[in-house]
Structure formats: C-alpha cells, structure tokens
N, C-alpha and C positions, 0 to 999 in steps of 0.2 A: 680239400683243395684250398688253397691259400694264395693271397696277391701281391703278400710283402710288405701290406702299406701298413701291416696294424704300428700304431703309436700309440701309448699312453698319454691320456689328455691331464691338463694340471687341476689340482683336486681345486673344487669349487670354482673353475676359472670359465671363462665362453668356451666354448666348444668350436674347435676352430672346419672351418667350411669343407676344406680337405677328410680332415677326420671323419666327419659323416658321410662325407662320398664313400669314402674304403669302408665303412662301416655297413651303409647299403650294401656295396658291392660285395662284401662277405654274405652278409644275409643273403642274398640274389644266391650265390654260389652255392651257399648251404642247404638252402632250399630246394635249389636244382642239382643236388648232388642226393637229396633227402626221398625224391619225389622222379628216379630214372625209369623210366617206362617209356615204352616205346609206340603207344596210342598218337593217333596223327597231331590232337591236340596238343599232346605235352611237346610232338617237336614242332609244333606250329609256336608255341611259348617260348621252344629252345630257341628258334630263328631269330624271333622278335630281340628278345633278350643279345642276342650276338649282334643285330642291327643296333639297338641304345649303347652297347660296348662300342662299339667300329665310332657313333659318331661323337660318343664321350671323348675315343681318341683322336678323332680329326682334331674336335676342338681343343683340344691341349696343344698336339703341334700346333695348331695357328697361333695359340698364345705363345709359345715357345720362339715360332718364327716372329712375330710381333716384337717380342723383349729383346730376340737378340738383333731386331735392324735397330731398337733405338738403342741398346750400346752397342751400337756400330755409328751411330749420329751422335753420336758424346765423342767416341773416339775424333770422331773426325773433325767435330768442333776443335776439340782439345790439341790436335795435330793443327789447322789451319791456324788457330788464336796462336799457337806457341811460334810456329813461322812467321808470320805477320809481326810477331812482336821482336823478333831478332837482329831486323833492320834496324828500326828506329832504337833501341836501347844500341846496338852499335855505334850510329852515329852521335846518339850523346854522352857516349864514353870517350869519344875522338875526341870531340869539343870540350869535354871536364880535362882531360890529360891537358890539352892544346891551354887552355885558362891557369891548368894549376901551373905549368910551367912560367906562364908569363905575371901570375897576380905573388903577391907577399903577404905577409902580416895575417892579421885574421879575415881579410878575405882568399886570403889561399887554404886557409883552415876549412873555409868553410864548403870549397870549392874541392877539398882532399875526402872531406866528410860524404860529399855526395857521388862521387866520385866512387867511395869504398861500397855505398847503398846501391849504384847502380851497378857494379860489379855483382853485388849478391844478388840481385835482381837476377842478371842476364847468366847467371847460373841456375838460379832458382826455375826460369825459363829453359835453358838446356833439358835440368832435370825432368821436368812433366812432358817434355818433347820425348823423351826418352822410354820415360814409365808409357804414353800415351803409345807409342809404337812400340814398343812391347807387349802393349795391351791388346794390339790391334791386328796382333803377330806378321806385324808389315815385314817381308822379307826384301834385304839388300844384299848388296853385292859382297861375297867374300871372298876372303885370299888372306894365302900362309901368313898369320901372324908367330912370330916367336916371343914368348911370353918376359923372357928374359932382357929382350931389348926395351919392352913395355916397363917392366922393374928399373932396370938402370936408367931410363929417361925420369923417370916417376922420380925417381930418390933423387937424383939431380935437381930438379925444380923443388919440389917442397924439403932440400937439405935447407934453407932459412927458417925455416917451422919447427926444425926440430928444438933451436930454444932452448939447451941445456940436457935435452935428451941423448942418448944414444942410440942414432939410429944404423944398422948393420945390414946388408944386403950381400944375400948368396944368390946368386942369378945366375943357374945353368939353365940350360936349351929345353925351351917346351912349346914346340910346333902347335899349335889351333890352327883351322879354319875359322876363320871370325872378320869381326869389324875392327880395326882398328883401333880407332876412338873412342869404344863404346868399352874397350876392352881398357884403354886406357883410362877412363876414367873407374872401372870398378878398383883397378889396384891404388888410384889414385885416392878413392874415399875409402880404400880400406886402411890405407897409411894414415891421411887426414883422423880420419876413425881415434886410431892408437894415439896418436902426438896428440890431440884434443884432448883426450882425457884419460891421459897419464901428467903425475907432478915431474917435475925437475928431477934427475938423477935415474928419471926412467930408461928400462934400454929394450929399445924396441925393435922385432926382428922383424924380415920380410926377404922370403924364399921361392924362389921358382925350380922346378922341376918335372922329370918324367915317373909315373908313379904307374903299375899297372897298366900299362896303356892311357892311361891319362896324365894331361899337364896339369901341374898342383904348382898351385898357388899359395901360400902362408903367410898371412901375417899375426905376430904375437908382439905380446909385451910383459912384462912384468907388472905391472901398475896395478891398481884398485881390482881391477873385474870389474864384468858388467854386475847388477844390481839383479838379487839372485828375484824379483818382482818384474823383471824386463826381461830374462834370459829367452820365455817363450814365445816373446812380442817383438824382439829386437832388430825384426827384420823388415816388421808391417810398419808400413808409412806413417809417416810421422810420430813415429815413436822417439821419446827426447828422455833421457836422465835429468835426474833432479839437478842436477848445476850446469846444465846448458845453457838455462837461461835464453837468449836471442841470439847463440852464437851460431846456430847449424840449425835444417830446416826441418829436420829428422826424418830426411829422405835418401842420407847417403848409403844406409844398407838397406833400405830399400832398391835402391839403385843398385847394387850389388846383388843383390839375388835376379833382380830383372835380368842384367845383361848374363848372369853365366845362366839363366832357364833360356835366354833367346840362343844360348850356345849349346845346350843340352845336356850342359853342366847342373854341376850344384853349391852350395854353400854351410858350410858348418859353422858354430860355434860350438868349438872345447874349450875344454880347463886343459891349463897346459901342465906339463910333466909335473914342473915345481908346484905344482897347487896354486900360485898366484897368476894373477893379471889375465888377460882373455886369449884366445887362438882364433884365429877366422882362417878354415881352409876351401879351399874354393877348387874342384876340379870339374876339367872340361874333356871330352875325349882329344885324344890326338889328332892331328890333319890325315892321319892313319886310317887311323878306326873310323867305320860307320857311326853316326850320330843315330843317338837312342833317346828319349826324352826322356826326364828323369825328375823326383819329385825333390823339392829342398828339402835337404839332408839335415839329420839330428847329430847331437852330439852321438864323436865315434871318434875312433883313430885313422888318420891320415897318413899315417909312416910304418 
C-alpha cells in the first residue's frame, strides 16, 4: 500500500518536516499491512491508527483553509490599495496637463517630465488592479465582445509608436464573451510588446480571427526574438529583457496570460514560419462555445 507522498530528500541536506510525516506514515502502513490479523487487539490498533490519520487530516485542511483566507486578505488589500489610488493619480494628471499647457521653458519640461511618470504610474496601478482580480477570480459582467474591432481601435492609437516600423493589421470577426477593456488592453501590450523591441525597419504583424471554434488573436514580428534564457519565463511577472532598461514594468505579458486565463483562453509563444522574430497567439473560445478552463499553452501551431 502506498500514499504517494514518497520524495527523495537532498543528500546531506535537513530533512524536511513533510518527509518524515510520509515517511512515518509508510512505516504505519507497512507494518499494518505486515501484521493483518483479525484478533480484537490488532483492530483495536487498526482504529486508533484511522483516528491519528482522520485528525492528521483535519489539521491540514485547517492549514489549508487558513492559507487561503490570508491570500484572499492580500487580494483584497491589493484590490482596495489599487482603487483608492485611481482617484488621486487622476486628479494630478488633470492638474500636470492643465500646468503643462499654461507653463513654458524649462518649467514646462519639467512639468511634461512628471506628467510622463505619473502616466506610468496610473498604468502601473491599472496593471496590479488587473493581475489582483484575476488573482482573486472576481467575476464581472460580460457581453459579445468582437476581437476585431478591439485590433482596429488598438492599431489606431499606438499607430505613433510604431516609429519607423511597419505595423499591418488583418482584422476579421472573432466573437468572445468578455470584458471589454481587459480584452483591450491584452491586444494592446501584445502590440506595445512587438514595436518595444523590435529596431527600425521592423514589420510587425497583428491578426484576429476564427480558428477551430475559437477566436485567435496574433501578433508577430520579424525583429530580434525573444532571448532563447526568457523564452520559459516570458510570461511570469516582471520578467524584463536585458535592454529594457526602465522602459516597461515587465508585467505586460503577464497581463496578457491573466486576461485570456480569466476568458478561458490561452496564450503562446512560437517562432514564426521564417525562423526570425517572436509569434504571440492568444485563443479564447467563441461567444459560441462553452467556456472550458485551459492551462497556458506552449509553443505549437496556431494556423
């Protein structure tokens, strides 16, 4: 009979607390599997032995129930601090615009400079608002979003970013159920993504469609590739490439696997056909299809 729990402990290392419980509990088992007879004592022994199992497991669920109320008290922190702070960074972005309009010289510089920090702030703020209810699997309200219209506004707004790039959008019809906004900003940091770090003369694609019953989402590029050291990590928070530097918080594909897992979707990264530059595909079921929870996807093909 066997409990599952056996683990190789590391040579010379402590012996970790777990280990020896499953350790006991195999001896217990072995013993009692060594020693079957049916005399009043031995299942007077068997009883007992099933009474210390029953409260070994109470006490694990209560630990269990314990860990997950206090991350359920982080979430919630992290969800009130991020709303509280939405206001006030609001209002001193009204008041920096309002200044930089009226001041010149170098005190409008300086006044454009704080201005740009408190923008990255009250993004930075969106962000963990985001990952936080995610975390917390808060469910909102949803309604047909079509992916396509989410693409064409997206490339419209960051077409000044692209900076010399070529950016290209094929945008057919792909029905979700979703959030709007949440949905909006995953296509929004998958583009940000690409034009960040790709050079000059890059040409960078971004496609919506219906695919199997799910809507798919792509965006690729031609540029660099990710950094074959980041390929397995590229999606865990705050993960940054060596020339970011302080440009990004290294939570925008973080942010991107959160919103298509809160849609039951998934997210890839491939190498694309030509061997250069990165692929991110992102599929969600259709407003069609039954939503099914699904794990984030490894590289595969998407087409």
């Amino acid at each position: 009979m066997s409990l599952g729990l056996e683990r190789d402990a590391p040579m010379g290392g402590p012996v970790d607390p777990l280990d020896q419980l499953a350790q006991t509990l195999r001896g217990m088992l072995d013993t009692l599997e060594a020693t079957r007879t049916e005399t009043e004592s031995a299942l007077d022994r068997q009883r007992e032995l099933v009474r210390a199992l029953s409260g070994v497991l109470e006490k694990l669920e209560s630990l269990r129930a314990e860990t997950e109320a206090a991350i359920e008290r982080e979430y919630e922190f992290l969800l009130d601090a991020a709303h509280e702070l939405r206001t006030p960074l609001t209002t001193v972005l009204t008041n920096l615009e309002l200044l930089a309009e009226e001041l010149e010289g170098e005190q409008a510089e300086l006044v454009r400079a704080a201005l740009r920090s408190t923008r990255r702030m009250r993004r930075l703020v969106g962000d963990l608002l985001l990952l936080s209810r995610a975390d917390a699997n808060r469910a909102r309200p949803r309604r047909p979003v079509d992916l396509a219209e989410v693409l064409t506004d997206v490339a419209g707004e960051l077409g000044p970013l692209a900076a010399g790039r070529e950016l290209t959008v094929s945008a057919q019809r792909a029905v979700v159920l979703g959030m709007r906004d949440d949905l909006h900003r995953l296509v929004s940091n998958l583009i940000e993504n690409a034009l960040r770090h790709t050079p000059e003369g890059t040409h960078v694609r971004a496609i919506t469609g219906e695919r199997d019953g799910d809507a798919v989402v792509i965006v690729e590029d031609d540029g660099p590739g990710i950094q074959p050291e980041l390929e397995h990590r590229v999606f865990e928070r705050f993960t940054r490439g060596a020339g970011d530097g302080a440009a990004g918080s290294g939570l925008g594909l973080a942010i991107v696997r959160a919103v298509a897992g809160s849609h039951h979707g998934t997210v890839a990264l491939e190498r694309p056909a030509s061997g250069r530059g990165a692929r991110f595909v992102v599929r969600i079921p259709t407003s069609t299809q039954p939503p099914t929870m699904r794990a984030t996807a490894g590289p595969g093909s998407a087409l």
